[in-house]
C-alpha positions, -999 to +999 in steps of 0.1 A: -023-579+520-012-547+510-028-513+522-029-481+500-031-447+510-062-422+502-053-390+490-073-362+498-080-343+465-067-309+468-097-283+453-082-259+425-094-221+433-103-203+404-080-176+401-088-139+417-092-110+394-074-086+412-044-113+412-042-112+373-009-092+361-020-053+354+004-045+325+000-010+335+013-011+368+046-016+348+073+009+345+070+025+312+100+018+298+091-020+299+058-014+289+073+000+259+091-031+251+056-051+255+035-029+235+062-030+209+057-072+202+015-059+192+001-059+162+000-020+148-033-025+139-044-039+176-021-008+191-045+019+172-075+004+171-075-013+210-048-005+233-049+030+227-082+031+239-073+015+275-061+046+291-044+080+283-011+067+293-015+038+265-026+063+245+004+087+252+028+056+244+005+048+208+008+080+200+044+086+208+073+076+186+097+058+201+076+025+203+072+028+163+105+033+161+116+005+185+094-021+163+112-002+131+149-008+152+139-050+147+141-052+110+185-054+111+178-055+069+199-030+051+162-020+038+153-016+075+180+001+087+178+029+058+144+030+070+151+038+103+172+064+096+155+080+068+122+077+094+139+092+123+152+123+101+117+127+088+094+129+114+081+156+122+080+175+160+065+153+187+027+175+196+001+161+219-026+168+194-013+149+165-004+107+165+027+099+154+021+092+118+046+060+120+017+044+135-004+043+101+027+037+082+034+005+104-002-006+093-007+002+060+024-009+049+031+015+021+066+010+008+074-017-020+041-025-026+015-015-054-006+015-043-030+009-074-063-006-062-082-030-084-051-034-110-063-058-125-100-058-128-107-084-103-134-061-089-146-054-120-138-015-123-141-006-088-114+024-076-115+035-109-131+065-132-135+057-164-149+069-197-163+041-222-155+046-260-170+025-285-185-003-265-164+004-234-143-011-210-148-051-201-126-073-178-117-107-194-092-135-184-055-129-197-047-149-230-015-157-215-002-157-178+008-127-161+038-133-139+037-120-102+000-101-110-024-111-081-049-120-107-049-132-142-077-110-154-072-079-171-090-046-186-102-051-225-107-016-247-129-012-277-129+000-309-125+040-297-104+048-275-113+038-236-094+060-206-092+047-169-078+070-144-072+061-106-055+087-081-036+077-052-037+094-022-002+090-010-010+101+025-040+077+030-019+051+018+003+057+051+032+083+039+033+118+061+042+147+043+079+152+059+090+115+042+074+126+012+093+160+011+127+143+027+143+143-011+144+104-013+146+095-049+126+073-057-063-106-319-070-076-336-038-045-333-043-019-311-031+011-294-020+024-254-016+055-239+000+059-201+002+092-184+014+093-149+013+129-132+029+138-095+004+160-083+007+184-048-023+189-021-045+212-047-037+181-074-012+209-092+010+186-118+044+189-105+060+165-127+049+137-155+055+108-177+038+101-209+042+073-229+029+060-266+042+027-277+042+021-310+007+000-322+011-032-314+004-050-349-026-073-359-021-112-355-001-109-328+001-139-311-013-122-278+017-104-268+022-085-235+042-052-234+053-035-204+059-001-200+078+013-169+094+044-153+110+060-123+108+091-113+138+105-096+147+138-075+109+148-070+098+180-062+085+189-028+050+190-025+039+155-040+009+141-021-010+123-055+000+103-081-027+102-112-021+068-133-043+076-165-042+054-193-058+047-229-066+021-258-081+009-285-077-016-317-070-004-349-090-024-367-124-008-353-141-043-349-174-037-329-167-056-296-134-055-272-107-061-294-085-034-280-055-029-254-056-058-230-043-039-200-037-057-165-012-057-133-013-012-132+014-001-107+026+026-086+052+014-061+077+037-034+103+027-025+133+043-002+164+047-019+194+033+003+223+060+005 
C-alpha cells in the first residue's frame, strides 16, 4: 500500500504594526511623487492633517504642480505654464491656492448654480412680477443642459440674479489678474457685469432680443458672449436676467429660461 506524508500546517502570524510601511519615513522627494497619485480632496481634507511635514508638502506647490505636469493636453500644458507664471510667492501662512483649484475644478465648467431650476430657485435672488417665477419641464429638449427643466416668467416682468464668487469657485487673484482673455410671445433681458472685491462694475454686457412672437412653436433662443482683455481686479461676475409675455395672460406664460452660464476658460497662446 501506499504511505502519504503529514504536513505540519505552518500557523500564519498576523502582521506587526510597527512592520507596516511608514510613508513618512520616505525621503521627501519620493513622498512627493506618492502624495501626488491622491485625491485633492483627500490631500486637504486628510493628509494634511497627519503631520506638519504632510502639511508643509499640501501646502507647497510643487506637488500641485507635479499632478498639473500629468495632463500632456495642449489644454494642460498652457495650464501649467499660465499656473506657474501666476502663482503667487510661496509664504508659510498661506496654502498654495492650486490646491482648491485642483478640487473645485473651476475652468471649462458652468460656475452658475441651480441653472436650470432643478432646485427650484435655490442660489438665486429673485423678485416675482405678476404671479412670479415657477420652474416647469422644457417644451422641447435642451441639448447638453444637466436638466430639462427650466425657469417660467409671468405676465410682468420677473428678474433672477445669481453672483459668482470667482475665488470660492477655486481661482486666486494672480490667475484672475494674469491678462488671460477669456405659447404666448414674450420678452428677455440678460445683463452680465464683471465686478472687483467691493462688487465695483468693471465691465458689462447687456442684451435685449427682439420679442419672441406669439404662436411660436416653442422656440429656444440663445444668447451668448465673451468677454475679452479684462480688466484687473475681477473677482465677481453678476448674471441678471429678465422676462415676461406680452400678452399679459394671468399665469406663466412668459420667457422660458433654462441652462444659465458662466464658464472660464484659459486662452492657449
Amino acid at each position: 500500500m501506499g504511505s502519504w506524508t503529514s504536513r505540519a500546517r505552518v500557523p500564519t502570524r498576523e502582521p506587526d504594526p510597527q512592520e507596516t510601511l511608514d510613508l513618512s519615513r520616505l525621503p521627501p522627494e519620493l513622498l512627493l511623487v506618492v502624495l501626488s497619485h491622491v485625491p485633492p480632496r483627500a490631500l486637504l481634507l486628510h493628509c494634511r492633517r497627519v503631520c506638519r511635514a504632510w502639511r508643509a508638502l499640501v501646502d507647497g506647490q510643487a506637488l500641485w504642480l507635479l499632478m498639473l505636469a500629468r495632463d500632456r493636453s495642449a489644454a494642460g500644458r498652457a495650464l501649467l505654464t499660465l499656473a506657474r507664471r501666476c502663482l503667487p510667492p510661496a509664504r508659510e501662512d498661506r496654502p498654495c491656492p492650486l490646491g482648491q483649484f485642483c478640487v473645485r475644478r473651476p475652468l471649462g465648467r458652468n460656475l452658475i448654480s441651480n441653472p436650470c431650476g432643478q432646485e427650484g430657485l435655490r442660489k438665486w435672488m429673485v423678485q416675482h412680477g405678476g404671479d412670479g417665477w415657477v420652474v416647469e419641464k422644457n417644451m422641447k429638449t435642451v441639448p447638453g443642459a444637466p436638466s430639462q427643466t427650466c425657469f417660467v416668467t409671468s405676465f410682468s416682468w420677473c428678474c433672477k440674479k445669481q453672483v459668482v464668487d470667482l475665488q470660492e469657485k477655486g481661482l486666486w487673484p494672480e490667475l484672475l489678474d494674469s491678462g488671460a482673455r477669456h405659447d404666448s410671445g414674450c420678452k428677455y433681458r440678460l445683463l452680465v457685469q464683471l465686478l472687483d472685491a467691493h462688487q465695483n462694475v468693471l465691465d458689462k454686457f447687456s442684451a435685449v432680443p427682439d420679442p419672441i412672437e406669439q404662436w411660436n412653436n416653442n422656440i429656444y433662443l440663445q444668447v451668448t458672449h465673451v468677454f475679452s482683455n479684462i480688466r484687473r481686479g475681477v473677482r465677481f461676475v453678476s448674471f441678471e436676467h429678465w422676462g415676461q409675455d406680452t400678452q399679459f395672460w394671468a399665469g406663466h406664460y412668459g420667457a422660458r429660461v433654462t441652462n444659465s452660464s458662466v464658464i472660464v476658460q484659459v486662452c492657449q497662446p
